[in-house]
N, C-alpha and C positions, 0 to 999 in steps of 0.2 A: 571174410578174408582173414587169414591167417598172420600173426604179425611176430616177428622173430626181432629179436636184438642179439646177436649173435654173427659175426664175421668171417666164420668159414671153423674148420676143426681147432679144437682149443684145448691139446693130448701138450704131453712133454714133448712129443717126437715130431708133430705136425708141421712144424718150421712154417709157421705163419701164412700159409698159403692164400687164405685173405677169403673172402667169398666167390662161391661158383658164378662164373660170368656168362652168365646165361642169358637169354633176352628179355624174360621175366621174375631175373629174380627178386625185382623190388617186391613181389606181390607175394614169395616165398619161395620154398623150396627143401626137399628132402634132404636130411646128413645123420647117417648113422656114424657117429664119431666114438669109434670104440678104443683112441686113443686118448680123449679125456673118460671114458669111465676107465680106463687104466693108469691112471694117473692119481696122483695122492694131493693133497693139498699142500704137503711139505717138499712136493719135488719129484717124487720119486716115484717108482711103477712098479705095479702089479705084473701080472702074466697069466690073466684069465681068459681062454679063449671066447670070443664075445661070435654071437645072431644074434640077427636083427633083420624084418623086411616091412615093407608096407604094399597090400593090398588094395587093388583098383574094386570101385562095386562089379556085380556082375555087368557083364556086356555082351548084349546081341549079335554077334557076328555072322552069323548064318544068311547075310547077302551077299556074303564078303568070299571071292574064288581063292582070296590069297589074304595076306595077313600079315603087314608091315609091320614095327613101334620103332618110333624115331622118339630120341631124348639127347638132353644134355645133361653130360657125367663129367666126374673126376674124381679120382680113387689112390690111393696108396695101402700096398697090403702089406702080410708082414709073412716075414718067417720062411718061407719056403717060395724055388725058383722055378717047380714044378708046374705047369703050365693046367697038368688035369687035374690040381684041386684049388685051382683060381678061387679066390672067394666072391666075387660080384655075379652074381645071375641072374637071368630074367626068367621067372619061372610061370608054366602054362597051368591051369587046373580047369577039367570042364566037370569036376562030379563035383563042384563045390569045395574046393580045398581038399578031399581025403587023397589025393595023388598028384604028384607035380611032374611035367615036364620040366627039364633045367635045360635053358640055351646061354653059353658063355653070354656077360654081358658087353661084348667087344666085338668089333671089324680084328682078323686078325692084324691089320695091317696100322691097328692102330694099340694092339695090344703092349707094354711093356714089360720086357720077359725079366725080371730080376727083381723079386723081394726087395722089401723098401726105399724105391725109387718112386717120385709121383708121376701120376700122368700130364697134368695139365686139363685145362677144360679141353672135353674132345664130343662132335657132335657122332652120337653113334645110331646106327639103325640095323633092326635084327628081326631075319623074316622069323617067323613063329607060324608057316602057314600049313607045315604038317600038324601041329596041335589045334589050330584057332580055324582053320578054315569052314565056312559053313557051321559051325556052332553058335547054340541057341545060347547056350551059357557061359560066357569063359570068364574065367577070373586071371590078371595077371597080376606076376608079384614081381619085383624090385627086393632082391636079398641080399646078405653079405654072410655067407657060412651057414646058411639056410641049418643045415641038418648036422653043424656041429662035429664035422670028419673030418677036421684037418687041421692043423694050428694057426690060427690064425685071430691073432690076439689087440694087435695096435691099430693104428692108422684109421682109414675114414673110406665112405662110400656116400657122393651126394650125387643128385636126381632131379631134372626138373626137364620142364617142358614136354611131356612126354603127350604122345600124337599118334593115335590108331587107326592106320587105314591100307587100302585095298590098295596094291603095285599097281600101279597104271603099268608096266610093262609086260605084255601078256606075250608068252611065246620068244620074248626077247635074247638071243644067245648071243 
């Protein structure tokens, strides 16, 4: 079991937001906080575009017709209000990492459209089942700027409770 002392993002800009309220965060949980490595110990801030993801091991999905992940998030990005170079993603790989599918990591309905505003904890769920269905291999990843195309330098991306499984709703419209 993994054991963290740490309260949630700890940047200049993170305005205290406290840890992600999630229903197992006693036991941990993910935070690329790329607004403390932009931050100086005297106060002050850098402006390096910062990636970061973490990697599930591989997973059998190949009984799987369909292809859910549900988790709990909460993000604050930076810089720009453009919607196509979001920095949070959930990304597919079935050749072992050398190619990634990228799906926004958001409901749009839960997405918030304007550079540096937080979101709050939000529980989010995102079908993957054009990339994951019926594969023998999948790898998913959890990223924030994966490939480094966009500016996206402060703020934070945290991750927990994350749960892979098959839509019970088949045919559903």
């Amino acid at each position: 079991e993994w054991e963290h002392d740490f309260d949630g993002p700890a940047g200049n800009y993170s305005n205290n937001i406290g840890p992600l309220e999630s229903p197992t965060a006693d036991n941990g949980w993910m935070l690329l906080d790329c607004d403390q490595y932009n931050s100086t110990p005297d106060g002050g801030t850098t402006a390096e575009d910062v990636s970061g993801w973490v990697t599930t091991p591989e997973l059998d999905l190949s009984a799987l017709n369909s292809v859910l992940v549900d988790f709990t998030t909460y993000f604050r990005y930076c810089c720009s209000n453009n919607p196509d170079i979001f920095p949070a993603l959930l990304g597919v790989s079935t050749d072992d990492g050398a190619t990634w599918t990228n799906y926004r990591m958001f409901g749009y309905n839960q997405f918030i459209l304007g550079a540096n505003n937080a979101s709050g904890t939000l529980d989010v769920t995102v079908d993957i089942s054009e990339s994951a269905a019926n594969e023998s291999a999948v790898l998913i990843r959890f990223a924030y700027n994966p490939d480094v195309n966009s500016p996206m330098s402060h703020y934070y991306l945290a991750v927990d409770d994350v749960e892979v499984y098959e839509n019970p709703n088949a045919n559903n419209l």
